[in-house]
MMTF fields as JSON, N, C-alpha, C and O atoms, coordinates in Angstrom:
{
  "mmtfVersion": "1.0.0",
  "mmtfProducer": "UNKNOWN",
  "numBonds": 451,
  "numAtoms": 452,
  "numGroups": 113,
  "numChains": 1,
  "numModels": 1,
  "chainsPerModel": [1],
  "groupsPerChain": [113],
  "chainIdList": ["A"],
  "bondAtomList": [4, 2, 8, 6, 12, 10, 16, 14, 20, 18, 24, 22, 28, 26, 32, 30, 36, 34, 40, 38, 44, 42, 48, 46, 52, 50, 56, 54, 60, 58, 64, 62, 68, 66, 72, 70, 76, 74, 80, 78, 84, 82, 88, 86, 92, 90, 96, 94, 100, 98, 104, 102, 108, 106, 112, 110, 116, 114, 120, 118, 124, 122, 128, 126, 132, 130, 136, 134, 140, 138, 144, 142, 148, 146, 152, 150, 156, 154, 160, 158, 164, 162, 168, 166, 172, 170, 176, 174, 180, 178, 184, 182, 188, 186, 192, 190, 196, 194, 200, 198, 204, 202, 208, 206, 212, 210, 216, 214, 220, 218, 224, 222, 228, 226, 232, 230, 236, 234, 240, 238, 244, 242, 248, 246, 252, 250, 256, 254, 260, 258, 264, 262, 268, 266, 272, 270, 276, 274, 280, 278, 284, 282, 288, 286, 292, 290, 296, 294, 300, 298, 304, 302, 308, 306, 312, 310, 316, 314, 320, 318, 324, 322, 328, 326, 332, 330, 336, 334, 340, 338, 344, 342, 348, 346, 352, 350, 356, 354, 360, 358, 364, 362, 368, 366, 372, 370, 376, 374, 380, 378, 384, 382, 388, 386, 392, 390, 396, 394, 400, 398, 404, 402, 408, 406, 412, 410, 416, 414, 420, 418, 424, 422, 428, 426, 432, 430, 436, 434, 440, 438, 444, 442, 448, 446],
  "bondOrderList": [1, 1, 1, 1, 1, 1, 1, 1, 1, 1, 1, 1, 1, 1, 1, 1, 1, 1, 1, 1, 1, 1, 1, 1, 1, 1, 1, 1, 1, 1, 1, 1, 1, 1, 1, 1, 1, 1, 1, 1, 1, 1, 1, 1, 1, 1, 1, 1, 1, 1, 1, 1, 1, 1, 1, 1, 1, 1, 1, 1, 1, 1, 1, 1, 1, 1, 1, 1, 1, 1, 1, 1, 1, 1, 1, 1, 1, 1, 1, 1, 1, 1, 1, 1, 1, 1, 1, 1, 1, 1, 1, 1, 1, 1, 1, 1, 1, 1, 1, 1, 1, 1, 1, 1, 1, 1, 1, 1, 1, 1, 1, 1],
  "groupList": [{"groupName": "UNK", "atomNameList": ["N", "CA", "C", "O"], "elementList": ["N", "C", "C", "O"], "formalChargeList": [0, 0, 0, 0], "bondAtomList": [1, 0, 2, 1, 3, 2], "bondOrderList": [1, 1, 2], "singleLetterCode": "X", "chemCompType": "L-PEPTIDE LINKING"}],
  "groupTypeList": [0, 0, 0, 0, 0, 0, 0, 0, 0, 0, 0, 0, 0, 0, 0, 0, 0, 0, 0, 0, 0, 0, 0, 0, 0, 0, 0, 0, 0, 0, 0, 0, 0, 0, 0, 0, 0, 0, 0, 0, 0, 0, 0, 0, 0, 0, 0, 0, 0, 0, 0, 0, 0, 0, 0, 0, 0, 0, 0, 0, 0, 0, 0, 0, 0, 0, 0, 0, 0, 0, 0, 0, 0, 0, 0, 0, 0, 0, 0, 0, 0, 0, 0, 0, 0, 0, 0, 0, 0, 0, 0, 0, 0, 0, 0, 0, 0, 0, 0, 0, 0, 0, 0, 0, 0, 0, 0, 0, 0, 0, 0, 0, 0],
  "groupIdList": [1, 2, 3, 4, 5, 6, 7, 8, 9, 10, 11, 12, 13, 14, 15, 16, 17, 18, 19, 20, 21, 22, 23, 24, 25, 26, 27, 28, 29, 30, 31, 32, 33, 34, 35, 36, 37, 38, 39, 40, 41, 42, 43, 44, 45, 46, 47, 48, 49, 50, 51, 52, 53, 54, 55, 56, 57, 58, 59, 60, 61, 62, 63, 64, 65, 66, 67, 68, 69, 70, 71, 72, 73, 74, 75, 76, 77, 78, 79, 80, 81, 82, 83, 84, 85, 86, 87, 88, 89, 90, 91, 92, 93, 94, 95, 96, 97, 98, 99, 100, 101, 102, 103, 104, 105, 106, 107, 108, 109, 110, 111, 112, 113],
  "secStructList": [7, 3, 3, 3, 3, 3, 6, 6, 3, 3, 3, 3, 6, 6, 7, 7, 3, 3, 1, 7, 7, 7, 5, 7, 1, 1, 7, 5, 7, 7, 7, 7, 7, 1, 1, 4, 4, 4, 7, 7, 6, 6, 6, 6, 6, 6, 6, 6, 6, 1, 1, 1, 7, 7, 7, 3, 3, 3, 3, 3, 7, 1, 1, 1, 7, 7, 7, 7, 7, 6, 2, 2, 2, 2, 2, 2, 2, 2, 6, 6, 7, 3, 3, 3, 3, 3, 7, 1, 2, 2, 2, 2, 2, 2, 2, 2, 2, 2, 2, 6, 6, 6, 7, 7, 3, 3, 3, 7, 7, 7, 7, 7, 7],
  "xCoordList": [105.608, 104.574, 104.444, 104.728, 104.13, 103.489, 102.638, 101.913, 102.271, 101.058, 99.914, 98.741, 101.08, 100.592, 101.444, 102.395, 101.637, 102.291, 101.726, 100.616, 102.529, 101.942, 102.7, 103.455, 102.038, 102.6, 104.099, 104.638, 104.592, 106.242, 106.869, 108.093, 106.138, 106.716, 106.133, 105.541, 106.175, 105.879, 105.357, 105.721, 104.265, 104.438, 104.5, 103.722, 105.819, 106.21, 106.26, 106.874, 105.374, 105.35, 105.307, 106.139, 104.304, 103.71, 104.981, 104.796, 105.785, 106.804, 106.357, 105.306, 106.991, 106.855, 108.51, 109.37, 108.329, 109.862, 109.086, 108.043, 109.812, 109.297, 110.789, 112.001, 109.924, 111.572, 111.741, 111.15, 112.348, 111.932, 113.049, 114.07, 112.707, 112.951, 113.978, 114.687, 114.178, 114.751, 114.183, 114.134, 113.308, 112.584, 112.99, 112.967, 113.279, 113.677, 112.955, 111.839, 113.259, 111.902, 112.284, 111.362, 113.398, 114.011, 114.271, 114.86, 114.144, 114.718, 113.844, 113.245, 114.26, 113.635, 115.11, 115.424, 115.763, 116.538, 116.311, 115.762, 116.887, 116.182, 117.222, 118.206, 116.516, 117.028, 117.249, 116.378, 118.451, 118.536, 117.555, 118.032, 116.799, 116.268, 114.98, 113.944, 115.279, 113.613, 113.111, 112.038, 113.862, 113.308, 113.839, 115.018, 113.414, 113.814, 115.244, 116.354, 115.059, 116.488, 117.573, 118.736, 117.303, 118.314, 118.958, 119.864, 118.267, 118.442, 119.827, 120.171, 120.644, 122.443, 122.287, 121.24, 123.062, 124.199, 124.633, 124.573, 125.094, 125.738, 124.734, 124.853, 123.079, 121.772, 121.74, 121.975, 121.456, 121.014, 122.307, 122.229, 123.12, 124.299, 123.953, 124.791, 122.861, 122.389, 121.591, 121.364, 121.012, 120.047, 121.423, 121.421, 122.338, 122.784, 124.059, 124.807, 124.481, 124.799, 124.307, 124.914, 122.736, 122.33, 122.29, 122.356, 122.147, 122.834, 121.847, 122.239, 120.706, 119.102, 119.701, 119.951, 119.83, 119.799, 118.284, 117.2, 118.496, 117.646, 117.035, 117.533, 116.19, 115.917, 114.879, 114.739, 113.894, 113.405, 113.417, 113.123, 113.915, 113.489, 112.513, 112.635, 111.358, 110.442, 111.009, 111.388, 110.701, 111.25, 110.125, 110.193, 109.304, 108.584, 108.913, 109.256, 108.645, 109.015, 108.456, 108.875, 107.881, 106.697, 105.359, 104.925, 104.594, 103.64, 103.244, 102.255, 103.853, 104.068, 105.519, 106.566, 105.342, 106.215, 107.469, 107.102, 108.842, 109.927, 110.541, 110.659, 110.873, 112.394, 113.969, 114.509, 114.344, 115.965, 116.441, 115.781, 117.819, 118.737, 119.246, 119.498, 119.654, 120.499, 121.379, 121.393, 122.303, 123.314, 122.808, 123.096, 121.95, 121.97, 120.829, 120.189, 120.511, 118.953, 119.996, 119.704, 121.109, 122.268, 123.23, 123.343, 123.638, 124.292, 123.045, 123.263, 122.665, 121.034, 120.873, 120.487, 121.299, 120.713, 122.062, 122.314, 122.987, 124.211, 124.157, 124.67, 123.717, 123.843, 122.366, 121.982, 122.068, 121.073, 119.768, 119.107, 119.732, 118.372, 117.691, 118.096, 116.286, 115.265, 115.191, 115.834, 114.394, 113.832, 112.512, 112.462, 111.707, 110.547, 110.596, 110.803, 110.385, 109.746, 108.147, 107.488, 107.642, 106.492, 106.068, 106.826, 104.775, 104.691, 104.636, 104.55, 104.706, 105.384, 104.247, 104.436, 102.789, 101.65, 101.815, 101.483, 102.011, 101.992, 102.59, 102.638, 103.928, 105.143, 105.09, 105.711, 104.391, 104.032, 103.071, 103.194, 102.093, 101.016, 101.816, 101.533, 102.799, 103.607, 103.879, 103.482, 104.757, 105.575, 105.329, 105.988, 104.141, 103.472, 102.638, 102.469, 102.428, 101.626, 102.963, 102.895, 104.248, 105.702, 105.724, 105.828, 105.632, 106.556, 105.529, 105.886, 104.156, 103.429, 103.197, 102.445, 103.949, 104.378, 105.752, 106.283, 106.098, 107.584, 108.694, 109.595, 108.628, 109.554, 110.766, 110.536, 111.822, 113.331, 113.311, 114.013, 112.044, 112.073, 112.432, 112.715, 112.399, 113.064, 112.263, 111.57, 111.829, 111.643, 112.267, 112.441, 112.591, 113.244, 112.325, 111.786, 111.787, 110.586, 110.521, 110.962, 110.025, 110.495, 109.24, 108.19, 109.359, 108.259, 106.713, 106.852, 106.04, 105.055, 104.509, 104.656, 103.757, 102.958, 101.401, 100.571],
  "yCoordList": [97.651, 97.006, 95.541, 95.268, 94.784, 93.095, 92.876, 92.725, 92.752, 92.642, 90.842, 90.556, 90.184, 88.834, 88.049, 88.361, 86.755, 85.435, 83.945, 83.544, 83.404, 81.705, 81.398, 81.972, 80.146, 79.364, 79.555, 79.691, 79.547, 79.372, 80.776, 80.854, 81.847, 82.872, 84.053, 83.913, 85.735, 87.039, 87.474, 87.028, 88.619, 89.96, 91.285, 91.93, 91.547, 92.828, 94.006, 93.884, 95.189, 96.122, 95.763, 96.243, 94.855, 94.823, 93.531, 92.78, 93.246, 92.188, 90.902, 90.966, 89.352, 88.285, 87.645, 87.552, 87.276, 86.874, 85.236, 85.063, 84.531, 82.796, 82.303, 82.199, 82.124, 81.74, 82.869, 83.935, 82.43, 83.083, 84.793, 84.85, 85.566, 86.574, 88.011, 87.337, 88.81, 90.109, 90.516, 90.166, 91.812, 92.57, 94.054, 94.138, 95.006, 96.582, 97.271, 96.963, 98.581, 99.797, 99.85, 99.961, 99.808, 100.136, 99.091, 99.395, 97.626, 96.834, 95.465, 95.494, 94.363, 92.737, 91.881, 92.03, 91.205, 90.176, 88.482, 88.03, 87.852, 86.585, 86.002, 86.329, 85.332, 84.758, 83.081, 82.4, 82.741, 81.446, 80.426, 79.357, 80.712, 79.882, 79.476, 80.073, 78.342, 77.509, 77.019, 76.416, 77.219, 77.153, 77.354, 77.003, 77.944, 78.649, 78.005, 78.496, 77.317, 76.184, 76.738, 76.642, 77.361, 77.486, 79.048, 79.375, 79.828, 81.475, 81.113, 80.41, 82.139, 82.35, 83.913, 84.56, 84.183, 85.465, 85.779, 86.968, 84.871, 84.743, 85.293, 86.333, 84.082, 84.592, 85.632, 86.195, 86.521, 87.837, 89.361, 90.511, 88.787, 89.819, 91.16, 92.058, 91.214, 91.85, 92.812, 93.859, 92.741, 93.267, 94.459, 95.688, 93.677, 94.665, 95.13, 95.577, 95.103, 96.021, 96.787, 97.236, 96.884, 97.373, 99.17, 99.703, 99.974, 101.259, 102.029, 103.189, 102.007, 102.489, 101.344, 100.146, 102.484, 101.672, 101.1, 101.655, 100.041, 98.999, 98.767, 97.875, 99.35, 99.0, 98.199, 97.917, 97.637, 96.556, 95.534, 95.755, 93.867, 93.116, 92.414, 91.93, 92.01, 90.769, 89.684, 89.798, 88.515, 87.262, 86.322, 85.198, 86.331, 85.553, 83.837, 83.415, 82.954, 81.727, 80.499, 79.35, 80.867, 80.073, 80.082, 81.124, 78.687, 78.602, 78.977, 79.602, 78.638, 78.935, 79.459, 78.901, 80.858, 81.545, 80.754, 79.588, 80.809, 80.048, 81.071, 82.222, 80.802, 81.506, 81.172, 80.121, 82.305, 82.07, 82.121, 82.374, 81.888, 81.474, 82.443, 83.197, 82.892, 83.656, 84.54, 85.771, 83.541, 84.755, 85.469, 86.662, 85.083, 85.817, 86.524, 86.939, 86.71, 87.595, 89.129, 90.325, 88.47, 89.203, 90.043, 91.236, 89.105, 90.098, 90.725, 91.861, 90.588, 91.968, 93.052, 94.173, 92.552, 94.146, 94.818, 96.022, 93.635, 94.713, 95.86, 96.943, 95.742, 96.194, 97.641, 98.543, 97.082, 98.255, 97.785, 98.532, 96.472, 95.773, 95.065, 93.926, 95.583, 94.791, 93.742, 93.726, 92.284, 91.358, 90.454, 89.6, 90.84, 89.919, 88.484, 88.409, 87.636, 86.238, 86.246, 86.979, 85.573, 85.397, 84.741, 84.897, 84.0, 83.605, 84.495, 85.69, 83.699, 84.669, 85.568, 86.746, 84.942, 85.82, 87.013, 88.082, 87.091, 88.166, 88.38, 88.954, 88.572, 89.423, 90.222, 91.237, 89.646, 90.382, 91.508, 92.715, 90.891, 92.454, 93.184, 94.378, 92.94, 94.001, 94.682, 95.809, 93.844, 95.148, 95.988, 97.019, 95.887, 96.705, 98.181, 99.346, 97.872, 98.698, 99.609, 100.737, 98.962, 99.725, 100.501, 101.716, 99.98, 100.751, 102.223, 103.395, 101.63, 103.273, 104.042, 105.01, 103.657, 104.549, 105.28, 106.131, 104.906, 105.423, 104.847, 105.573, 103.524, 102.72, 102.136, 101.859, 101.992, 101.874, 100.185, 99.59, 99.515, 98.048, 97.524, 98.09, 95.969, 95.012, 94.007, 94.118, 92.697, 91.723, 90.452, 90.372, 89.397, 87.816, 87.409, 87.323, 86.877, 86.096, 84.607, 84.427, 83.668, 82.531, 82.028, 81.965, 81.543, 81.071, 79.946, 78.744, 80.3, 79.198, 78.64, 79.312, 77.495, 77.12, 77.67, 77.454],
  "zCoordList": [81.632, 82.413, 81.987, 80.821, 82.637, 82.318, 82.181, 83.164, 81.242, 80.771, 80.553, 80.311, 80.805, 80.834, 80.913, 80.197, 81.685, 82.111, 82.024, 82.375, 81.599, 81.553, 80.128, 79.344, 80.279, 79.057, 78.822, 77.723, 79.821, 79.415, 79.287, 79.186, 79.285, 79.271, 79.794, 80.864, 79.045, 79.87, 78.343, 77.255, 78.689, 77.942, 78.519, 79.222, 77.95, 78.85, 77.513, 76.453, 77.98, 77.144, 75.778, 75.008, 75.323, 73.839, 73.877, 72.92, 74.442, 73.506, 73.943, 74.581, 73.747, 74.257, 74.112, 73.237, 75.585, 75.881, 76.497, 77.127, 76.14, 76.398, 77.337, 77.145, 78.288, 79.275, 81.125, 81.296, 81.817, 82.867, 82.784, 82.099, 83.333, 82.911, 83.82, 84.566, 83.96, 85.129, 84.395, 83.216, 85.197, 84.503, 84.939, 86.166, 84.442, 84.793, 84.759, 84.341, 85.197, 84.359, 83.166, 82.358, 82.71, 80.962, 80.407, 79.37, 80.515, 79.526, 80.702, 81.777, 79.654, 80.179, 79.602, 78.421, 80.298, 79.909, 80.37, 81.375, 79.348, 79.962, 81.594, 82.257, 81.556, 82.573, 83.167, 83.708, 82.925, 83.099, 84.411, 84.793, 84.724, 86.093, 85.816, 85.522, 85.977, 85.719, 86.965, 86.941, 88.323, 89.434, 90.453, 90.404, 91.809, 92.918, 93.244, 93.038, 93.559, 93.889, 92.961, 93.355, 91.661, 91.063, 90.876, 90.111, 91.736, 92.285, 92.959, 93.91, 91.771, 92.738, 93.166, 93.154, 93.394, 93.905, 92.544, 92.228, 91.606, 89.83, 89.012, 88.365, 89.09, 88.595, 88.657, 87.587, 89.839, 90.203, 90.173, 90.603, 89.627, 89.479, 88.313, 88.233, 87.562, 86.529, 87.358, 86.752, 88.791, 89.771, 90.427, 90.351, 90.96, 91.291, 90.864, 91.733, 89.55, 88.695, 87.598, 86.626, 88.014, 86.884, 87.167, 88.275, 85.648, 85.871, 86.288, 86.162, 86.747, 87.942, 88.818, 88.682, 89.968, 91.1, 91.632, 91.449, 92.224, 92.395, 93.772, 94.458, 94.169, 95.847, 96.159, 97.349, 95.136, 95.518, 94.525, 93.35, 95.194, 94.075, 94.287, 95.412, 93.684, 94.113, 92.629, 91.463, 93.805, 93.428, 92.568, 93.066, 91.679, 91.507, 91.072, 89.967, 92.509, 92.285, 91.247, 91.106, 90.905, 89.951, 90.717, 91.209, 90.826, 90.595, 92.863, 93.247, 93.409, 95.04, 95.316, 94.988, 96.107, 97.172, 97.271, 97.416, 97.264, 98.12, 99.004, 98.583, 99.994, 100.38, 99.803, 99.459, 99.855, 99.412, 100.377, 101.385, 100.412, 101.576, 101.839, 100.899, 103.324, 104.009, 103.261, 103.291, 102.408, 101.69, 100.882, 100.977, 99.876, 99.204, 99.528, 98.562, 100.352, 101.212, 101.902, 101.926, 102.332, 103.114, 101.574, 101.291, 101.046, 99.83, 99.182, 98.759, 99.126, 98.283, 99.189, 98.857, 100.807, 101.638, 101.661, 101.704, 101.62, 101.568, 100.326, 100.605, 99.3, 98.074, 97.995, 97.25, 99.15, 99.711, 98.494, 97.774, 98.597, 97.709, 98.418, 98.649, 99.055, 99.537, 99.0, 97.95, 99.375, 98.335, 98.837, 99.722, 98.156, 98.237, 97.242, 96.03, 98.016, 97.308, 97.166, 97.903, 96.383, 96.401, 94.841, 93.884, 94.722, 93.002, 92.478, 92.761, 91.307, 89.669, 89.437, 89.132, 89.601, 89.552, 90.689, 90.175, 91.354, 92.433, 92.407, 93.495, 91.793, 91.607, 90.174, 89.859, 89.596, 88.096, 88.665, 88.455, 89.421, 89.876, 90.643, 90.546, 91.447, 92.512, 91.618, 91.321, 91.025, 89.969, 89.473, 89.604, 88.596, 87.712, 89.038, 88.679, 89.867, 91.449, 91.217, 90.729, 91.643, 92.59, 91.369, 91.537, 89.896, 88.712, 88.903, 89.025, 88.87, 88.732, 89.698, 89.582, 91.067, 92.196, 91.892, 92.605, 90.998, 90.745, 91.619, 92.041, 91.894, 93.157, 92.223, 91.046, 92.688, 92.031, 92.375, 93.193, 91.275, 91.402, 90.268, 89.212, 90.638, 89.831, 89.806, 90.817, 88.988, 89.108, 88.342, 87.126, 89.387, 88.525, 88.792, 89.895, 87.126, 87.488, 86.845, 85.71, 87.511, 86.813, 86.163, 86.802, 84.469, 83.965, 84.427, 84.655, 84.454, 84.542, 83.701, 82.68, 83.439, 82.272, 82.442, 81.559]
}
């Protein structure tokens, strides 16, 4: 669960990871992206090879919502992965909602201060 965001980083399940993040039901890795613009197909390759399949991701962009671009909106459904954008704050509360529905989610979330 997430338990808190800001200042440059997350607390996920008692830990503190400083830096923007992928978040799983079983594990947190960091994640190179300090801002929407910088979301690849490369970035997000940990989403859909990870070994729980993955059917939703929400995108938390920082501090306001972005959209991502076509392809990689298109390679995520190919891979049979929904994806929500939206800020990092409202993607931290999704998550934590989908995880205790038992939903096969994901979140990249990018740090805020």
């Amino acid at each position: 669960m997430i338990q808190g965001y800001g200042e440059g980083g997350f607390r996920i399940s008692g830990r503190t990871y400083k830096g923007s993040v992928l978040v799983f039901p079983d594990n947190t890795l960091p994640w190179p992206v300090e801002d929407s613009a910088s979301i690849t197909l490369e970035t997000l390759s940990s989403v859909t090879q990870a070994s729980e399949a993955v059917r939703v991701l929400l995108v938390g962009c920082g501090v306001r919502g972005a959209a991502l671009n076509t392809e990689i909106r298109a390679a995520l459904r190919a891979a049979g992965v929904g994806i929500e954008t939206m800020d990092t704050g409202a993607a931290c509360r999704t998550f934590n909602v989908l995880m205790l529905e038992g939903r096969a989610v994901a979140a990249a979330l990018i740090a805020v201060d």
